[in-house]
N, C-alpha and C positions, 0 to 999 in steps of 0.2 A: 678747412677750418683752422683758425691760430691755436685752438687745442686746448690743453686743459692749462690751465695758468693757475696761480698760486689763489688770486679773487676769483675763480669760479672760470667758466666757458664762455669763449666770444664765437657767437656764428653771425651770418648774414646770407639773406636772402634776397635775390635781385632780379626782376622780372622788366622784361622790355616787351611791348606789343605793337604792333606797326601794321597796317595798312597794306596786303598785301596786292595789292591791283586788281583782284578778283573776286570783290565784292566781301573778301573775307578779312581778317586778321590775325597776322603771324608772329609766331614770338621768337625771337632771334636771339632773346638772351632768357635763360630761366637757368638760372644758377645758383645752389643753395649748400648748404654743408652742415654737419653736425644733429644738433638736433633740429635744426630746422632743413623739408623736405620739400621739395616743390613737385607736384605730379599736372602735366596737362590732363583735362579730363573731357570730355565730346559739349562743342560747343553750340550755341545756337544761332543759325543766319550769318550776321558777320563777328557776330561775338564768339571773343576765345575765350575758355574757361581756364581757372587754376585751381589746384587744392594746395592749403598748405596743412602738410602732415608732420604731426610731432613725434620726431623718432625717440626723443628720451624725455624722461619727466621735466619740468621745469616752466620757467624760471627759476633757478635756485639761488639763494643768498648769492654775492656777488657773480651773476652770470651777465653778460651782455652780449642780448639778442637785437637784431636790426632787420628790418623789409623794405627793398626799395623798388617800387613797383613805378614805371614810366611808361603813359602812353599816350604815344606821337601821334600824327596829324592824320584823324579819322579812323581811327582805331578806338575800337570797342572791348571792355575788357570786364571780366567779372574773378573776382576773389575771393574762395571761403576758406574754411579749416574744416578739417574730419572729426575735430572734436573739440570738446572746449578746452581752454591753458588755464593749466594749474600753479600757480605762484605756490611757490612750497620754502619753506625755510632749509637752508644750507648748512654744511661743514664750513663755508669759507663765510667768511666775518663780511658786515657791509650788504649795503641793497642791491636789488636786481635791476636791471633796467631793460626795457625793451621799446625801441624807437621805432616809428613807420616815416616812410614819407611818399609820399603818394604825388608824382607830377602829371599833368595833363594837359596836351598841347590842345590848342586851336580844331576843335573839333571830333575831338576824343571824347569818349565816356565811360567810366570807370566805376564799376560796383565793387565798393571795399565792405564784403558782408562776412567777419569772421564768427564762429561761435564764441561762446561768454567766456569772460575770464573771471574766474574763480581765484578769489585769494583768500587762503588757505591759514588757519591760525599759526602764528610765529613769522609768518612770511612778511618783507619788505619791499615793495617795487613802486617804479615811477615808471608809469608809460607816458611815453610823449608820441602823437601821432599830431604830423603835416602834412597837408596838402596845399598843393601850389599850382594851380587851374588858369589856363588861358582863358582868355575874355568869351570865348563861346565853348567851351570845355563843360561837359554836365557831369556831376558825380552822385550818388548814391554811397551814403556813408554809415552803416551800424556800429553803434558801442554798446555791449553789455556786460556790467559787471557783477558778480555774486559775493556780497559779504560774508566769508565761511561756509563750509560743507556745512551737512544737516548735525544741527546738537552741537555747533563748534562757533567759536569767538570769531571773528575774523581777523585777517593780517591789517599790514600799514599799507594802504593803496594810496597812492597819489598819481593824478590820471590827466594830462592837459594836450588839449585839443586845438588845433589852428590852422583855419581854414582861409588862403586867398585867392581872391580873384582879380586876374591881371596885377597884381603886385599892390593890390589892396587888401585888409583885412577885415575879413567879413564876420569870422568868429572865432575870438580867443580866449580859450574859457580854462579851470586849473578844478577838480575836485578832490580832496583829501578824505580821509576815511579812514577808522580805526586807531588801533593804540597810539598816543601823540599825535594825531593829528587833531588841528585848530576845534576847540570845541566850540557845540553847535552843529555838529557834521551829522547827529544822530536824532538830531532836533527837530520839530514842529516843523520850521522851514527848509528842512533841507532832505534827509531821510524820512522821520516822522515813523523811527522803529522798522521801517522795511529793510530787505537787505538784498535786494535787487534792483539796480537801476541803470538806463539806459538814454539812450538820443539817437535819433537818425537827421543826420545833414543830407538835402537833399539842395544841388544847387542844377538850376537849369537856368539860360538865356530869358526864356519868355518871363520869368518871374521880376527882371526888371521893368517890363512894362505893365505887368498885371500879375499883382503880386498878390500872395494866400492870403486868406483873413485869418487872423486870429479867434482861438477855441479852446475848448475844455476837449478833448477827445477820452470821457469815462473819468472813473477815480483817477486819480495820480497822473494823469497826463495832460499835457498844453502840447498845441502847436502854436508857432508864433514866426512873422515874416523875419527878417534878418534885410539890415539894408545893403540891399543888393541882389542878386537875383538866387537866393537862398531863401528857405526853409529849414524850422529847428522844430524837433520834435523833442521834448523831456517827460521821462517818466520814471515812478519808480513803482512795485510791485512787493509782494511777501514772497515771491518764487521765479528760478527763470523761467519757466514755463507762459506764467502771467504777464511778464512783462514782454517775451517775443510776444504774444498775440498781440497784445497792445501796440508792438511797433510793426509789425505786417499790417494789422488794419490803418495804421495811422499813413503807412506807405500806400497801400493801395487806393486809398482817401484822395492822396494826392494825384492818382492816376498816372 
C-alpha cells in the first residue's frame, strides 16, 4: 500500500486468471493491499472464484481505490465482495475515487458481480469502471447503487461505465446523483424518487447473430439490445433488496 498520504489512502487490487491445462483456471497474480483484500474462495468446474473483502471503512474523502482484474485465453472468472462499499465523507478535503478495469482475452469470461455501493450522506465519489473484451470474450456485469442509508440524504455519486468489444464501444454511459449533481437526476425520467438503481451488462458472442428483443421486465426495469453482441438491463427500485431480485431475474431471463 503507498499508505496514508496527506488526500486520503491509495490501495490497488490486481487479479490475473489463466487457463491452467487442466480444464481449470489459476490465478497467478491476486494481489491487493490496504483496505482492499482479495481472498480465493472454492470455485466451480473451471471457474475460479474471488472475494473482495473490505478491511477498513471507505471510500473516504480523498482515498483512491483501484481493481484490475485480467483474464487470459480461456479462463473463466468470477468476482464478488463480502459486503456492500460504503462511500463515507472524510477528514481529507476533495472526492473519492475508485476505478475498475476489467480485461478479457479471446475466450475468457468474467463475472464482475460486486455487492451495492452505498453513498453515504456528505460523501463524494466517482467510480469509473472498464472493461475491455476480446471479440469472443463474455462478460457478466452488475452495478448497484444506494442513495443514502435509511432516514439519510445521500452523497455526490458520479458513476460511468464503458464497455468494449475488440476495440469497439459498445456502452459508455456517466450517471450523477445527489448534492450538485445536474438536475433532473431525481426526476420523472431518471430516478422518479427511488433511490436504488442498477444495470447488468451481459455481453456474449452469439448475441451478434441473434440478438435479445427488447422489454419492460416489471416496474422500473427495461432490457434493451446494445449493438453488438451485448445486453443492458436498467433499473431502479425503493430498496436494495428490490432492485437485486429484479436483476437476478432479469439475468436468469437471459439464460
Amino acid at each position: 500500500m503507498d499508505g496514508l498520504i496527506v488526500n486520503g489512502v491509495r490501495a490497488t487490487a490486481r487479479i490475473v486468471a489463466r487457463d491452467d491445462g487442466r480444464g481449470g483456471t489459476s490465478l497467478p497474480v491476486l494481489e491487493s493491499d490496504g483496505p482492499l483484500a482479495l481472498r480465493r474462495t472454492r470455485g466451480s468446474g473451471s471457474e475460479a472464484r474471488v472475494m473482495l473483502v473490505g478491511a477498513m471503512s471507505g471510500p473516504l474523502g480523498g482515498d483512491r481505490f483501484a481493481v484490475h482484474a485480467e483474464v487470459e485465453d480461456g479462463a473463466r472468472l468470477r468476482i464478488g465482495s463480502a459486503a456492500a462499499t460504503i462511500a463515507l465523507p472524510g477528514q481529507a478535503k476533495g472526492d473519492a475515487r475508485y476505478d475498475v478495469r476489467l480485461d478479457v482475452a479471446d475466450g475468457g469470461e468474467l463475472h464482475w458481480l460486486p455487492e451495492q455501493l452505498i453513498s453515504a450522506g456528505g460523501s463524494d465519489l466517482h467510480v469509473t469502471t472498464r472493461a475491455d473484451l476480446a471479440g469472443s470474450a463474455r462478460l457478466v456485469l452488475r452495478e448497484e447503487q444506494v442513495l443514502g442509508r435509511v432516514g439519510e440524504e445521500p452523497g455526490r455519486l458520479t458513476s460511468r461505465l464503458t464497455v468494449r468489444v475488440a476495440g469497439r464501444v459498445l456502452l459508455d454511459q456517466e450517471l450523477a446523483c445527489g448534492p450538485g449533481a445536474p438536475g433532473g437526476w431525481d426526476g420523472p425520467a431518471v430516478l422518479a424518487g427511488h433511490r436504488a438503481v442498477g444495470q447488468l451488462v451481459v455481453v456474449r458472442p452469439e448475441f451478434s447473430a441473434d440478438s435479445v428483443a427488447a422489454r419492460v421486465l416489471g416496474e422500473g426495469a427495461t432490457l434493451v439490445p446494445l449493438a453488438g453482441p451485448g445486453a443492458l438491463v436498467t433499473a431502479v427500485a425503493p430498496n436494495a433488496l428490490l432492485l437485486r431480485r429484479v436483476l437476478d431475474e432479469a439475468l436468469a431471463a437471459l439464460g
